[in-house]
C-alpha positions as CSV (number, residue, x, y, z in Angstrom):
1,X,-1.8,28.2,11.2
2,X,-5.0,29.7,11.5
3,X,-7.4,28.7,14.4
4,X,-10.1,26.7,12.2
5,X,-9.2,23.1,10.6
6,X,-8.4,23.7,7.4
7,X,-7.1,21.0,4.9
8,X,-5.4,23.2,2.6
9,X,-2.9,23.9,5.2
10,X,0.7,22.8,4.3
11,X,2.7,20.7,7.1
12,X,5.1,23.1,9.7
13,X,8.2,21.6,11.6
14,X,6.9,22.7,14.8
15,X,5.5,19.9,16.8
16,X,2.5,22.1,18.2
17,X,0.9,22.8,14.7
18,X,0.9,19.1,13.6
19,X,-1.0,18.4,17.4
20,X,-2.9,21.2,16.8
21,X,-3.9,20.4,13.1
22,X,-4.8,16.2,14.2
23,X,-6.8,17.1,17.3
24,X,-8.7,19.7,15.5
25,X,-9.6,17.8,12.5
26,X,-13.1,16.5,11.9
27,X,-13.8,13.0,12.1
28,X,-13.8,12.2,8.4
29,X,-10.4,13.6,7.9
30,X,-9.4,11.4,11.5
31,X,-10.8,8.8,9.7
32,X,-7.5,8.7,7.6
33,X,-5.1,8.6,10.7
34,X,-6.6,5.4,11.6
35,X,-4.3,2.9,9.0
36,X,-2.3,0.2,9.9
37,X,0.2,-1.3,7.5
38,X,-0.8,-4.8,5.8
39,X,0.7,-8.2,6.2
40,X,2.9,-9.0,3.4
41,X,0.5,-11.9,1.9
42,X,-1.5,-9.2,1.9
43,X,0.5,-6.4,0.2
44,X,0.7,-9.0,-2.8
45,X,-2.9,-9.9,-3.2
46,X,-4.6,-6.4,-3.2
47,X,-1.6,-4.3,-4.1
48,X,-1.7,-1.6,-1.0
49,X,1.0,-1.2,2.1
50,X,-1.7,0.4,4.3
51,X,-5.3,0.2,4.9
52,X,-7.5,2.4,7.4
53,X,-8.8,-0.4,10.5
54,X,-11.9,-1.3,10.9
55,X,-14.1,-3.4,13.3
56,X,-13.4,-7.2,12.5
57,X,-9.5,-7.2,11.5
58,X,-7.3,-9.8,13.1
59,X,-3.7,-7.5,13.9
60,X,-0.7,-8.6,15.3
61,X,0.9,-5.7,17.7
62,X,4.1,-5.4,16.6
63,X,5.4,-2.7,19.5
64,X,5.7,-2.1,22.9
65,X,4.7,-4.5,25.9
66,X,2.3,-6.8,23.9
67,X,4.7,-7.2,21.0
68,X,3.7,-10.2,19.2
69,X,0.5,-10.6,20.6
70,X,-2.3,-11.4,17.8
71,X,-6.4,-10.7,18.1
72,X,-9.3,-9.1,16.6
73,X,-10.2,-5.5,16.6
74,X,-13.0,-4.7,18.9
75,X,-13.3,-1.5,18.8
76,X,-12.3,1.4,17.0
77,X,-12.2,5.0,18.3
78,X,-11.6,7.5,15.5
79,X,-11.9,10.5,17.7
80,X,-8.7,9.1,20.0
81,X,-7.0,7.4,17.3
82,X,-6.9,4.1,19.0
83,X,-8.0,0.5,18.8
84,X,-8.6,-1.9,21.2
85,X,-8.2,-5.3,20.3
86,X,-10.4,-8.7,21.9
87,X,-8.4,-10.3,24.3
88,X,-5.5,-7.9,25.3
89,X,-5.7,-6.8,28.7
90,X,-3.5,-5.4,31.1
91,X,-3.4,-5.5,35.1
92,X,-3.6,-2.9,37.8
93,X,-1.4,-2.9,40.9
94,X,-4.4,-4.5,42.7
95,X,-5.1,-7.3,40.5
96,X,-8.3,-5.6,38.5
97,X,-7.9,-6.2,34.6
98,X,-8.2,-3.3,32.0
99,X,-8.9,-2.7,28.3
100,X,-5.6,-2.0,26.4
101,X,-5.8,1.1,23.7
102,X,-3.2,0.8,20.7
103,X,-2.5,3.3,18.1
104,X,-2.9,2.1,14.9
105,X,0.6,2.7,13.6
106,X,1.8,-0.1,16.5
107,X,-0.3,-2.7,14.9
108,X,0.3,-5.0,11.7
109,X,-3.3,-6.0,10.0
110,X,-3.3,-9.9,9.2
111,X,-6.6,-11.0,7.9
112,X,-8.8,-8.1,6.6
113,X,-12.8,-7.8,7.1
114,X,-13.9,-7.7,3.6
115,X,-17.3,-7.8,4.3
116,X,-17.6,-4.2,2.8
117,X,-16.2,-4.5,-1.1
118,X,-15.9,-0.5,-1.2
119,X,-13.1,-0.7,1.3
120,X,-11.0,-1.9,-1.4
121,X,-11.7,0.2,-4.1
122,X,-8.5,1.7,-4.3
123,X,-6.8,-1.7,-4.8
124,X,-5.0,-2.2,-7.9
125,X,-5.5,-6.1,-8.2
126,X,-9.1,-5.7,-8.3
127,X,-10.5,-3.9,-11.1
128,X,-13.9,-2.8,-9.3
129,X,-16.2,-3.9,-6.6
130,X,-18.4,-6.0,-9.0
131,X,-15.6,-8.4,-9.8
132,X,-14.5,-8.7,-6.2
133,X,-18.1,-9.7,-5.5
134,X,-17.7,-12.1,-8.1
135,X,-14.4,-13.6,-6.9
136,X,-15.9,-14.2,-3.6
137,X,-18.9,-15.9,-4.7
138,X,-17.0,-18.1,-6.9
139,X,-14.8,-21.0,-5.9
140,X,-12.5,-20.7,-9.4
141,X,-11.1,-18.1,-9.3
142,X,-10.4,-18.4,-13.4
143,X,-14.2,-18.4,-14.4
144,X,-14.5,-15.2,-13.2
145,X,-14.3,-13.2,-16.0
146,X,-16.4,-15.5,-18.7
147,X,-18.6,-15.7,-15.8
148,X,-19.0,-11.2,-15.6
149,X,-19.3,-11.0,-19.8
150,X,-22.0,-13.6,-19.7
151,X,-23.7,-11.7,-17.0
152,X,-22.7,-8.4,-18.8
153,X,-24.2,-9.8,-22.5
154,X,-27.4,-10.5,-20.6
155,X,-27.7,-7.1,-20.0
156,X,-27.1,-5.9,-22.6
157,X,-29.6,-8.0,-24.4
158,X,-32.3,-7.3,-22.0
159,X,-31.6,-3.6,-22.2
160,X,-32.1,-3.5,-26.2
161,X,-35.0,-5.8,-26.4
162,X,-36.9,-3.3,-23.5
163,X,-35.9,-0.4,-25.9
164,X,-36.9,-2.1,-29.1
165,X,-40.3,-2.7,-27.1
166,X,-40.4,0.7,-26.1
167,X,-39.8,2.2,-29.9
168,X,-42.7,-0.4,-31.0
169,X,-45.0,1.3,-28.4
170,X,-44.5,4.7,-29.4
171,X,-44.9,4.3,-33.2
């Protein structure tokens, strides 16, 4: 493996290169390591297992001494690979309380901050980020689409009357 990070480089057996090729990567590529699988209501409404975690997310840990435990994400640090989630502390020997650090892989997402409709671009069920926006706004979920070919048509119609007007100018 050569000393640069290089994401063309095909994965070794050796323990060392795969730590050597995650703690050298840059953070956009870190950015990837950070996905937590998805609750099964989940899986079934936006058609993904796994989803990178972001600020915002209620998670359920699902290993290790806080197995079980549920809270939202607090904080996210890409360059560690870790998440520390609101309400999860453990003690010290003398009583003092400390943050807790999980790695995403130990933690189930639950409820998902959609606040950002490009994080789910890649989700089969939705079609793209428009009608998402749409399904949020509206409360039936079954006007959706009349209500995006209306809005579509208008468009359309506003778009041919400006070039008609802009053909009449030019004449």
């Amino acid at each position: 493996m050569k000393s640069k990070f290089s994401k063309t480089w095909n994965s070794s057996k050796q323990p060392r290169k795969q730590v050597k090729f995650r703690a050298n990567a840059p953070n956009h590529i870190k950015r990837t390591f950070m996905g937590a699988t998805l609750d099964k209501k989940l899986r079934e409404k936006y058609g993904m297992r796994n989803i990178e975690i972001r600020k915002g997310d209620e998670v359920k840990v699902m290993r290790g001494k806080f197995k079980g435990k549920q809270g939202k994400v607090g904080d996210v640090d890409v360059k560690n690979t870790r998440v520390q989630i609101d309400g999860i502390q453990r003690m010290k020997a003398g009583g003092e309380k400390l943050i807790t650090w999980f790695h995403p892989s130990n933690v189930k997402i639950i409820i998902l901050n959609v606040d950002d409709i490009k994080r789910l671009k890649r989700s089969k069920k939705i079609d793209s980020p428009k009608d998402e926006a749409l399904v949020k706004k509206s409360e039936d979920v079954k006007k959706v689409p009349k209500m995006y070919k209306k809005k579509t048509e208008e468009i359309k119609t506003t778009k041919k009357v400006a070039t008609k007007k802009v053909a009449e100018g030019k004449k």
